[in-house]
C-alpha positions in Angstrom: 0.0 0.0 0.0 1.4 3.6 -1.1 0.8 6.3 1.4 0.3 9.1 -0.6 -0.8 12.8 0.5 -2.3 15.2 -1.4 -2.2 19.2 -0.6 -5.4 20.6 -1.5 -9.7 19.1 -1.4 -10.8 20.9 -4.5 -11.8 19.0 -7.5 -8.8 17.6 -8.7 -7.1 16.5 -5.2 -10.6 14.7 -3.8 -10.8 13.1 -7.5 -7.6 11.9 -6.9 -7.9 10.7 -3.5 -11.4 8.7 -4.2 -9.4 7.4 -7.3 -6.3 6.2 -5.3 -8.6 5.2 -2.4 -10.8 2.1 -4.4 -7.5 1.2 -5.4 -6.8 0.5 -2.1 -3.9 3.4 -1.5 -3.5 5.3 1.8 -4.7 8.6 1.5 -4.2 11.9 3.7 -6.1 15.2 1.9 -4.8 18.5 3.5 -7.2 21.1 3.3 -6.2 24.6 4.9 -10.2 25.7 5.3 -11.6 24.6 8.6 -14.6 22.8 7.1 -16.2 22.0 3.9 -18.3 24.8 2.7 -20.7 25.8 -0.1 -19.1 28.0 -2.4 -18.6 29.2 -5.9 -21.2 29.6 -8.7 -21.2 27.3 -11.7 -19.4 23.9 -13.1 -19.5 23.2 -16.7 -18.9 19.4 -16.8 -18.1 17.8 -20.5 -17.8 14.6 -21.3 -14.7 13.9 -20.9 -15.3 15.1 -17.2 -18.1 13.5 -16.7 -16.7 10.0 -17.9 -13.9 10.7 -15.1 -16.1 11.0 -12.2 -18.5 8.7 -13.4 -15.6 5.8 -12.6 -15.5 7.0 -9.1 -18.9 6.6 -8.2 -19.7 10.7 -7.8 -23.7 11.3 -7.9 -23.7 14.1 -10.2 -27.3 13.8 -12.0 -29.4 14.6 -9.3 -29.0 18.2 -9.4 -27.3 19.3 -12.7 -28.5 19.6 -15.7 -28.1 18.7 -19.4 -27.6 21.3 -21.8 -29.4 20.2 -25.2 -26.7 21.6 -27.7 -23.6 23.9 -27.6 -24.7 27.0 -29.9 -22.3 29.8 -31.0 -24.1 33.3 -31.8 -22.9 36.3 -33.5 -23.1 39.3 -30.8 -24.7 41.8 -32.9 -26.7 39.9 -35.3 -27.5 37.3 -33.7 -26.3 35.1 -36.2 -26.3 31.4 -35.4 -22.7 29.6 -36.4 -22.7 26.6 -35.1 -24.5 23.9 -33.2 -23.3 20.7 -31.3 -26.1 18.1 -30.6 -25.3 17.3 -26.4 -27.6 15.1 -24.3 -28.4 12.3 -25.3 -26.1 12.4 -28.7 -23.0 13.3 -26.4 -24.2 10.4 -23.9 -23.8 7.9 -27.2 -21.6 9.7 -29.4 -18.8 9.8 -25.9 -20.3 7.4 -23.0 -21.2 10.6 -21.2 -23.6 13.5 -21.0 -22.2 17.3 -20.5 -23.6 18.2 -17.1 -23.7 21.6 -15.8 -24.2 22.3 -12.3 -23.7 24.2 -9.2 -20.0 23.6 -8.3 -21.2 23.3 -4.9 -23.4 20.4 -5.7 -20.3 19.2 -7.2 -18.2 19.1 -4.5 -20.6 17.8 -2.2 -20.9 14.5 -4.7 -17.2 14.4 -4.3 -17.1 15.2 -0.2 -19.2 12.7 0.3 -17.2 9.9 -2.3 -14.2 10.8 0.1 -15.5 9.8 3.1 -16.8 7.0 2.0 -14.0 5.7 1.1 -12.2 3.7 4.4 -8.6 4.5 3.1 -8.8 7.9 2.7 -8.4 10.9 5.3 -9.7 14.1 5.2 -7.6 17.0 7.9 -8.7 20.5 7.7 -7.1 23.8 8.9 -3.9 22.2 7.5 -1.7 24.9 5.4 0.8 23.3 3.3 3.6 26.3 3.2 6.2 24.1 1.0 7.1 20.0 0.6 10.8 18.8 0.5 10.7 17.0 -3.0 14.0 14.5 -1.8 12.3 13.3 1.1 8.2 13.7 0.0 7.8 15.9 3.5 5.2 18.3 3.8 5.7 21.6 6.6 2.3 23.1 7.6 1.8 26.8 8.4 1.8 25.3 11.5 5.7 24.2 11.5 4.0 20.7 11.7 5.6 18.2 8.9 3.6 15.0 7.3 5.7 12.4 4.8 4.3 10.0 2.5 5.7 7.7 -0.3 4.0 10.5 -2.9 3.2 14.3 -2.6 0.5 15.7 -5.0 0.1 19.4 -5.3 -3.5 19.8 -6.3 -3.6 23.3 -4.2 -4.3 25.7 -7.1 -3.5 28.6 -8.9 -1.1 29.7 -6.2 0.6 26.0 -5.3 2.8 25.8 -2.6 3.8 22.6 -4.0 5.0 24.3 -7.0 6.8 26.9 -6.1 8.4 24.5 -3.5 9.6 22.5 -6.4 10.0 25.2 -9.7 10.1 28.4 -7.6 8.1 31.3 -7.3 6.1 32.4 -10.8 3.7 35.1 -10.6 0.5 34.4 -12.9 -0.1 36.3 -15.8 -2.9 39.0 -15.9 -4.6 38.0 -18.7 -6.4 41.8 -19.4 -9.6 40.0 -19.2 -12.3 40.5 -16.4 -14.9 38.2 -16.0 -18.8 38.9 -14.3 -20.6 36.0 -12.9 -24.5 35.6 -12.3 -27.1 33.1 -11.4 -30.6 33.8 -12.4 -33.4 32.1 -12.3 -35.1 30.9 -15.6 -38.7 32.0 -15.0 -37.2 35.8 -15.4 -35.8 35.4 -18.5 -39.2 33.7 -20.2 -39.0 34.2 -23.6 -35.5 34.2 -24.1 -34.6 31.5 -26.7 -32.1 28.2 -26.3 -32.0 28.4 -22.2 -31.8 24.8 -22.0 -28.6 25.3 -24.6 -25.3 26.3 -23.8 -25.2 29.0 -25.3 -21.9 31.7 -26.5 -22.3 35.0 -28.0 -18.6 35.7 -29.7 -17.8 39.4 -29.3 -16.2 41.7 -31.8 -13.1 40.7 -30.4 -11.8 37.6 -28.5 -12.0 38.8 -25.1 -15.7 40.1 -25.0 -18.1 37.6 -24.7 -21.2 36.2 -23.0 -21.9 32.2 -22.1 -24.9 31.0 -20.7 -26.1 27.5 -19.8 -28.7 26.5 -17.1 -28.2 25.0 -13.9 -30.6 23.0 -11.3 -32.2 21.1 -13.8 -33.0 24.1 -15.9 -35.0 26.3 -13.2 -31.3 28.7 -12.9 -29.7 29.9 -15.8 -25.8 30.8 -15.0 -24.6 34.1 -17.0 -21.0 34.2 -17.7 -19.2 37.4 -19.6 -15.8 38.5 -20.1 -14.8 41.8 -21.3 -11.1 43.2 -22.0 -10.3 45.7 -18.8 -6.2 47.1 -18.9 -5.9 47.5 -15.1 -7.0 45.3 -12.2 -5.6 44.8 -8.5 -7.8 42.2 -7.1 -7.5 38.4 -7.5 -11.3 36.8 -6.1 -13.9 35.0 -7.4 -15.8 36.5 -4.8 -15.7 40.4 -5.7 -19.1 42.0 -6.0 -19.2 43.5 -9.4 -22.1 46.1 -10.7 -25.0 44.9 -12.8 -25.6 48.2 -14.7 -21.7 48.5 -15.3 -22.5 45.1 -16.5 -25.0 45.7 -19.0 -23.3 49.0 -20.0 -20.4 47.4 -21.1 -22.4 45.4 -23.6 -24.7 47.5 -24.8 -24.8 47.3 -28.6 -25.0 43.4 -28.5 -28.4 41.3 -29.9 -31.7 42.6 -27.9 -31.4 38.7 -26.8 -28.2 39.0 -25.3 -28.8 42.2 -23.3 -32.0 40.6 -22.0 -30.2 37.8 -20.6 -28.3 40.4 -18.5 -31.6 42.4 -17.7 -32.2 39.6 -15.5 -28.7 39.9 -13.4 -29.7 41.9 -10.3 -26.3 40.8 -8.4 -23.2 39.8 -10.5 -19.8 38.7 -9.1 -16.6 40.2 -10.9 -13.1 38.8 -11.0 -9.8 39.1 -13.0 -8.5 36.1 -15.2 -4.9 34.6 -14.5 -3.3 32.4 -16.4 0.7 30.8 -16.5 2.7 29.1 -19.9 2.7 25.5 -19.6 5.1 24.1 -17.1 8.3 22.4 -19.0 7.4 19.4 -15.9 5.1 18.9 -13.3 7.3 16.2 -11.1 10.5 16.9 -9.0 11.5 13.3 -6.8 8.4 11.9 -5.4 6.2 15.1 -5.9 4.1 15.7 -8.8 1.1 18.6 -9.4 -2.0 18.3 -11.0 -4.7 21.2 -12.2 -4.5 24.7 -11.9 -1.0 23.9 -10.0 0.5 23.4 -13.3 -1.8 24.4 -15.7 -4.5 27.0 -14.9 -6.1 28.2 -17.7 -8.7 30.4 -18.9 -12.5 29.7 -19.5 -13.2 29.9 -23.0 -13.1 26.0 -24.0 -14.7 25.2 -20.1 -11.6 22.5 -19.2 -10.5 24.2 -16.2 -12.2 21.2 -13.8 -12.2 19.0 -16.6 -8.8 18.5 -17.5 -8.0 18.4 -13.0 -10.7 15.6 -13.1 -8.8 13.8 -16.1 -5.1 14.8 -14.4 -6.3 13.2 -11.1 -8.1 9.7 -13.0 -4.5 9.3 -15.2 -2.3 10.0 -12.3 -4.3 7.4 -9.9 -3.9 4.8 -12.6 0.2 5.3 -13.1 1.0 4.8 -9.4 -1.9 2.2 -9.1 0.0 0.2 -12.1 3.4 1.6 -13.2 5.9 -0.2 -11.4 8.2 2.4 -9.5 7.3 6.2 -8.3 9.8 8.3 -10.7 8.4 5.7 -13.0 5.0 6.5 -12.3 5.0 9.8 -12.2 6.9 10.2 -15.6 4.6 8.0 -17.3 1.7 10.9 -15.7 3.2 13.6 -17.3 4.4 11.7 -20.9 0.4 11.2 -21.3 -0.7 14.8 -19.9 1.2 17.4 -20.4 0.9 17.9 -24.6 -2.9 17.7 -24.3 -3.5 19.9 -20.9 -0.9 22.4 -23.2 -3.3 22.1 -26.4 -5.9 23.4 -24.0 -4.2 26.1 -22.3 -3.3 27.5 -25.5 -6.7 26.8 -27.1 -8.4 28.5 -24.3 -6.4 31.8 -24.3 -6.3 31.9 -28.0 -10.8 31.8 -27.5 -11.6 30.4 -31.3 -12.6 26.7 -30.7 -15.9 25.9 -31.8 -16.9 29.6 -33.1 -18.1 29.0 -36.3 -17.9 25.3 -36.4 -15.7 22.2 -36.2 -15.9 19.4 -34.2 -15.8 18.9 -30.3 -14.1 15.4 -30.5 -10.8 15.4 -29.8 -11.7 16.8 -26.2 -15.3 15.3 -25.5 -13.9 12.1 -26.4 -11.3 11.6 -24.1 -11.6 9.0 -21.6 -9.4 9.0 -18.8 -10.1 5.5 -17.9 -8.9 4.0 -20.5 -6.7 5.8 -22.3 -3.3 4.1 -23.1 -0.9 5.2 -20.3 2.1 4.3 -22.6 0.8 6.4 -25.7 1.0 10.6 -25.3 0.1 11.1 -28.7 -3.2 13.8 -28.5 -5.4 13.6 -31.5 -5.6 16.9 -33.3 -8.8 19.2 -33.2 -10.8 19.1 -36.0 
């Protein structure tokens, strides 16, 4: 049995630890909040996502919903682009449905696959501050220390894991702000495709609105990004302005601006992003996620490619004979497709006028060939 610890409960680290867990691994989670909690706003689940937590047993149906197609509009014409069959044509065209959902909800499903599972351990109000890559220790805020057989940094944007191992590296601001709002469907009656995910491309790349609906369709989640030079704040939890809001996108399709007459509260943050990482893995210690690949919104893989980092991962130590061996053979089949996606993201073009969603719905971290890196190129 490997004892393996893992800095961080978000998506990626409890995906891993549930992963490593059934495999019948010793798990300890480090979690610097004091609790569990319900925050955040949305989750945008594809396939490829959902196909990863599906093989660890997280109950994700109950409370999302399926979004019937993935339509791309013109923003002042109104102009239709493209259109992407989901539900039940993603379920049999890629063994999965896109699901999108509170992220709460999400983490719940998760929480609760974690404690379920006998070999894995769960301590809050545990820091991690750095890890000691030659001898797999972990230091606490604290001045407590833990050691396992394998560290994983899953502990985000700002990894102490990674800047333990690679040093310090600022993020990028990208020049991009984004506004965030949950409204509920029955004030937006009339507005067309709300059971759709739905993107209205902007005159230029960084000005945008999303939309897709959320509790089974009775919340519709907006999502808009606009271009903004200046920003000193870093939160997802940043109350932004709904008339600034609606100013700011003004000359869009009267079917647009309606969907952000409905905002009455809106939450506003910056986006960050880093270049891919040249490695993820120093001795026994190894990153997953945001820690070495955050990445911006546009192609919705943020949780997605954590969720298939964490699945991939589990499998190497679980099989691959050897930790340097293990963890070599993680990055070999990671690292050029999570790259793909950080630069597809920034560069905000996939899928706008039309293409295919394949080569990143159809990815299967299950049962993908650990041995073969080779990424399929987008259509």
């Amino acid at each position: 049995m490997t004892h393996i610890a893992i800095a961080g409960a978000g998506i990626g680290g409890l995906t891993a630890a549930v992963a490593l867990g059934r495999a019948g691994h010793d798990v300890t989670v480090y979690e610097q909040a004091p609790e569990f909690a319900r925050v955040g706003a949305d989750i945008n689940l594809t396939p490829n996502a959902v196909c990863g937590l599906d093989g660890i047993g997280a109950a994700l149906r109950e409370s999302a919903a399926q979004p019937t197609h993935r339509i791309s509009r013109t923003w002042d014409t109104g102009e239709e682009t493209s259109r992407i069959a989901l539900s039940e044509t993603a379920l049999d065209r890629y063994g999965a449905p896109q699901l999108t959902m509170h992220r709460a909800d999400l983490m719940t499903a998760l929480e609760s696959a974690a404690v379920a599972e006998p070999t894995v351990a769960i301590e809050f109000g545990a820091k991690v501050t750095t890890v000691d890559p030659t001898t797999a220790t972990i230091e606490f805020a604290d001045h407590a220390a833990a050691s396992a057989d394998v560290v994983i940094g899953a502990d985000g944007i700002h990894s102490a894991i990674r800047t333990a191992c690679f040093g310090p590296d600022d993020p990028d601001f990208t020049g991009v702000v984004a506004y965030r709002a949950v409204v509920p469907a029955e004030r937006l009656a009339g507005v067309p495709n709300l059971g759709a995910f739905t993107k209205w491309w902007g005159p230029d790349p960084d000005t945008q609105i999303v939309t897709f609906p959320l509790n089974r369709g009775r919340d519709i989640f907006v999502f808009a990004t606009t271009p903004r030079s200046t920003w000193t704040a870093e939160s997802w939890t940043m109350p932004g302005d709904p008339d600034e809001l609606r100013a700011l996108y003004r000359e869009f399709h009267p079917e647009a601006r309606a969907l952000l007459d409905g905002c009455d509260t809106v939450l506003a943050s910056a986006l960050y992003v880093r270049d891919p990482l040249p490695a993820w893995s120093m001795g026994a210690v190894t990153l997953l996620g945001d820690a070495c690949h955050p990445m911006m919104p546009f192609m919705a893989q943020g949780a997605g490619q954590a969720v298939e980092d964490a699945v991939v991962l589990a499998r190497c130590i679980d099989t691959v004979p050897g930790i340097p061996a293990a963890l070599a053979t993680y990055e070999a089949a990671r690292r050029e497709r999570t790259a793909r996606i950080q630069v597809g993201s920034r560069n905000n073009n996939w899928l706008k006028d039309s293409g295919s969603g394949d080569w990143v719905y159809e990815y299967n971290p299950w049962t993908v060939p650990l041995g073969d890196a080779a990424v399929a190129s987008p259509a």
